[in-house]
N, C-alpha and C positions, 0 to 999 in steps of 0.2 A: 313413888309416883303418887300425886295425889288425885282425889275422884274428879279434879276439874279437869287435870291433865291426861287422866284415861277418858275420861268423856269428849275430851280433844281431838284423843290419837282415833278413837274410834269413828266419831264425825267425819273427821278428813279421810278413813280409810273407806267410808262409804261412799264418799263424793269423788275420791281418785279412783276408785273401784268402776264406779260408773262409766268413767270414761276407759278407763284398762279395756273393760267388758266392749265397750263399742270399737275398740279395734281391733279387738279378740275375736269379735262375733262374725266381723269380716274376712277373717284366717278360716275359721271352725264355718265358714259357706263354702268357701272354694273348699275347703276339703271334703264336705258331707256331698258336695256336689261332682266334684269333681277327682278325688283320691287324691288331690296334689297341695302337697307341703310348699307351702307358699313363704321361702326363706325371704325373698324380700316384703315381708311385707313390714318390717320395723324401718328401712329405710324409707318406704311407701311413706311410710309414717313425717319421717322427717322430712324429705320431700313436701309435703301436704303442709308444715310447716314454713317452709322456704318460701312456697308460693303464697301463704296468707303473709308472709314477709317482704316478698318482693310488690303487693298489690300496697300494703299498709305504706313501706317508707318510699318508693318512689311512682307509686300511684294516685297514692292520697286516698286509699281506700280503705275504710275500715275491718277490720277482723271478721267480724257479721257479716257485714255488707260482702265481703270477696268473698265467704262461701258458697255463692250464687255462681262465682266463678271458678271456684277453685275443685266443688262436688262433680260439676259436670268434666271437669278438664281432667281429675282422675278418674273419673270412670271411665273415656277416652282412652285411656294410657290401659285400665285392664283390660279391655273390650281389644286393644292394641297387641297386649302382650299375650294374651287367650287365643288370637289368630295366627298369629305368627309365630308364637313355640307350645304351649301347652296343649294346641290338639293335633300336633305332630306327633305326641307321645303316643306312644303304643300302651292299650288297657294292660297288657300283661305286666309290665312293669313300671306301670305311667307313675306311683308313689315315689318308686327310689328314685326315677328318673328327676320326679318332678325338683327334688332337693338338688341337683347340679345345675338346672336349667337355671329356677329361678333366685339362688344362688348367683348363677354370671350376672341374672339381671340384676340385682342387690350389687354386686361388685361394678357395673355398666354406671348404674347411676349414681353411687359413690363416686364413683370418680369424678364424675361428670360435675356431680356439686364441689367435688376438692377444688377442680380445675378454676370454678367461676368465683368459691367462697372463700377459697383456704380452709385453715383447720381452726380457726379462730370461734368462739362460741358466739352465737347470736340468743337475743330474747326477744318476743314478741311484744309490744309494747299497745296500750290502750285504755281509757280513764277506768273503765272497769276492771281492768289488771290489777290498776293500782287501788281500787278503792275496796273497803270490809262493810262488811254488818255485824254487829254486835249481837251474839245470842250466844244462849246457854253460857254466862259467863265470860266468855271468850267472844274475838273476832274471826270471821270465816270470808275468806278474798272471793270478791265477788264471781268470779274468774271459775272458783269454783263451783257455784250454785249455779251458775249457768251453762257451766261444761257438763255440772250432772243432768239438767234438766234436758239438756237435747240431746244426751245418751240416751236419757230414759225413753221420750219421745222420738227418735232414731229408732232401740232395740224393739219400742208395742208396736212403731211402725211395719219391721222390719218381721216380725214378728206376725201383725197381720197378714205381710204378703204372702207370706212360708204357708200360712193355714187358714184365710180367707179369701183367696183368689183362684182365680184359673192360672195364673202365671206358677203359683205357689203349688198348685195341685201339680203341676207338670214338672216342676222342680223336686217332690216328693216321691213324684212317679220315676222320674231319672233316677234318684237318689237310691232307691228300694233296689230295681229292677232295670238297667240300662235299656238291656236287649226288648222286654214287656215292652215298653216304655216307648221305643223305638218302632214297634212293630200296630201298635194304636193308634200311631197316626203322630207323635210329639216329637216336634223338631227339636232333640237332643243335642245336635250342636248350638242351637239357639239359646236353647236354654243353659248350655255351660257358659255362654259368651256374656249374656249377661249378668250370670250369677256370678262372674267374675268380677266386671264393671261394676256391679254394687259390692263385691268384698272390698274392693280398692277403692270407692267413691269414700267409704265411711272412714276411710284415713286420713280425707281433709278435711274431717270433723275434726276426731283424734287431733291431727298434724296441729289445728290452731289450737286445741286448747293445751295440749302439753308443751305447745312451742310458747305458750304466755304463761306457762308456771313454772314453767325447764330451761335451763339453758340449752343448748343443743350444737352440735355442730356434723358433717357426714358422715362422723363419726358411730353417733349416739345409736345409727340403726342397731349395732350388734345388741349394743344394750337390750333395747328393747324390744328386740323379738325370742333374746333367750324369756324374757319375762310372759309374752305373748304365750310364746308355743308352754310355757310350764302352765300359764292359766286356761291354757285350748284342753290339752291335757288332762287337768288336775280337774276340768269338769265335763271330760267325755268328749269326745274325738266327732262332730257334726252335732252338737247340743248350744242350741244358742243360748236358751236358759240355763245351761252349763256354763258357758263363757260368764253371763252376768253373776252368778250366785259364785263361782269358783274366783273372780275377779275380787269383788265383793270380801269374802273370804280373807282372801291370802293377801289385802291390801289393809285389811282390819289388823289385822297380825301381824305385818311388818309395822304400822305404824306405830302400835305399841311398843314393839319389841325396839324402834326407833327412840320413845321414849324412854322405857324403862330401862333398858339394857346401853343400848348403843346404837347408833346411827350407820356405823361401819358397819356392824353385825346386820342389820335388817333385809340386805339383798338378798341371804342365805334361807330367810323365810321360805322363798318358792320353791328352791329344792328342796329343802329340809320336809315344808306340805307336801310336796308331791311324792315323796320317797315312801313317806307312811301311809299315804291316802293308797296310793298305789300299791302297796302290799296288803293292804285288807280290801282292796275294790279297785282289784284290776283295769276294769271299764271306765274308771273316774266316777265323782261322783253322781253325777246324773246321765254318764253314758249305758248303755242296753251292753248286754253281755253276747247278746244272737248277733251271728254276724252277714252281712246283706250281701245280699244275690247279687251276681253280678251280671 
């Protein structure tokens, strides 16, 4: 491999990282917020992609421009599915629960896009798709520089809210201490409802940009939520700054491992890091080892 070609693999593994991390950081809320394993949120994902698909080819709307439509209309759909099954779960066992629940839902809306799409792959399409910049030697599709920049600008957002707001203080306070939390006066169901609606909002970020670099089809969710939950994981189980460094990380390393090795081999990256990370640091990497009140 030569130094332009590792200089390549590592470029694009920070720029797919970015975006990995912002629909990773959306799984790793609902959980830190909520105990619930969020299995669909990879189909979430491609969904998120569908719809910047169906506004692009037969609305005439651009990929940009339908995220105005597309952020609110999934956080609807979490704010949707938070009412109606996830605060049904009982605390006692709301984590195991939460993998069967939203599981059907993962399996509900798979179908539901088989039904309309087939199994055929779609690409998202747009002049910035197709078009590079030339740096460091190499060209870098625009597609990327701009999926990283409203990760980035998405996660300090997202970020602020968690730890410069009142919304965020009450979302900490749930997080810590339900019952405390509950007994202060903080509407606890409120605050899961929404923290829900923004897990799911930030997968019609996600959804457009890896539907404009990815093929995809109703398929793709399994794919990529086994990849999700290894990078929720691999940086500590409600650590947002875990999702982006752990994403980051193990997207640096497959791509290399993409170039130097083999392309087949690269998926095996995420287990392979999490298997070792996890034997010397349990917690992950930026997760806390104490574990919170309930």
């Amino acid at each position: 491999m030569t130094g332009t070609a590792f200089i390549e693999a590592v470029v694009d593994g920070i720029l797919t990282g970015g975006v990995y991390a912002l629909m990773a950081a959306g799984l790793t809320l609902i959980f830190g917020v909520m105990d619930i394993i969020n299995i669909a949120q990879g189909i979430m994902v491609v969904l998120g992609a569908y719809l910047s698909f169906e506004l692009s080819v037969h609305a005439g709307i651009g990929l940009l421009p339908g995220l105005l439509i597309t952020v609110p209309a999934m956080f609807c759909l979490g704010v949707a599915i938070e009412f109606l099954f996830m605060r049904r779960l009982r605390d006692q066992d709301r984590t195991q629960m939460s993998i069967l629940v939203t599981y059907a839902v993962a399996i509900v809306i798979e179908g539901i896009l088989t039904a309309i799409y087939g199994v055929n792959y779609q690409q998202l399409s747009a002049s910035y798709v197709n078009s590079s910049v030339h740096m460091l030697g190499f060209y870098l599709p625009d597609i990327y520089l701009i999926g990283f920049g409203m990760a980035v600008a998405l996660l300090v957002g997202l970020y602020s809210l968690l730890y410069r707001t009142k919304f965020g203080r009450a979302v900490r306070a749930s997080l810590q201490n339900r019952t405390a939390a509950d007994l202060i006066g903080i509407d606890v169901n409120r605050v899961r409802t929404i923290s829900v609606g923004i897990g799911v909002a930030v997968t019609a970020v996600g959804g457009m940009v890896f539907g404009a670099t990815n093929a995809f089809n109703p398929n793709t969710g399994y794919d990529l939520i086994s990849r999700l939950l290894a990078i929720v994981i691999l940086g500590g189980m409600g650590s947002i700054a875990g999702a982006m460094g752990a994403a980051v990380f193990i997207l640096v390393i497959n791509d290399i491992v993409a170039v130097w090795w083999s392309p087949t081999w690269a998926p095996i990256v995420y287990f392979v890091a999490l298997v070792i990370v996890l034997s010397v640091r349990p917690q992950g990497l930026f997760g806390r080892a104490a574990v919170r009140a309930q």
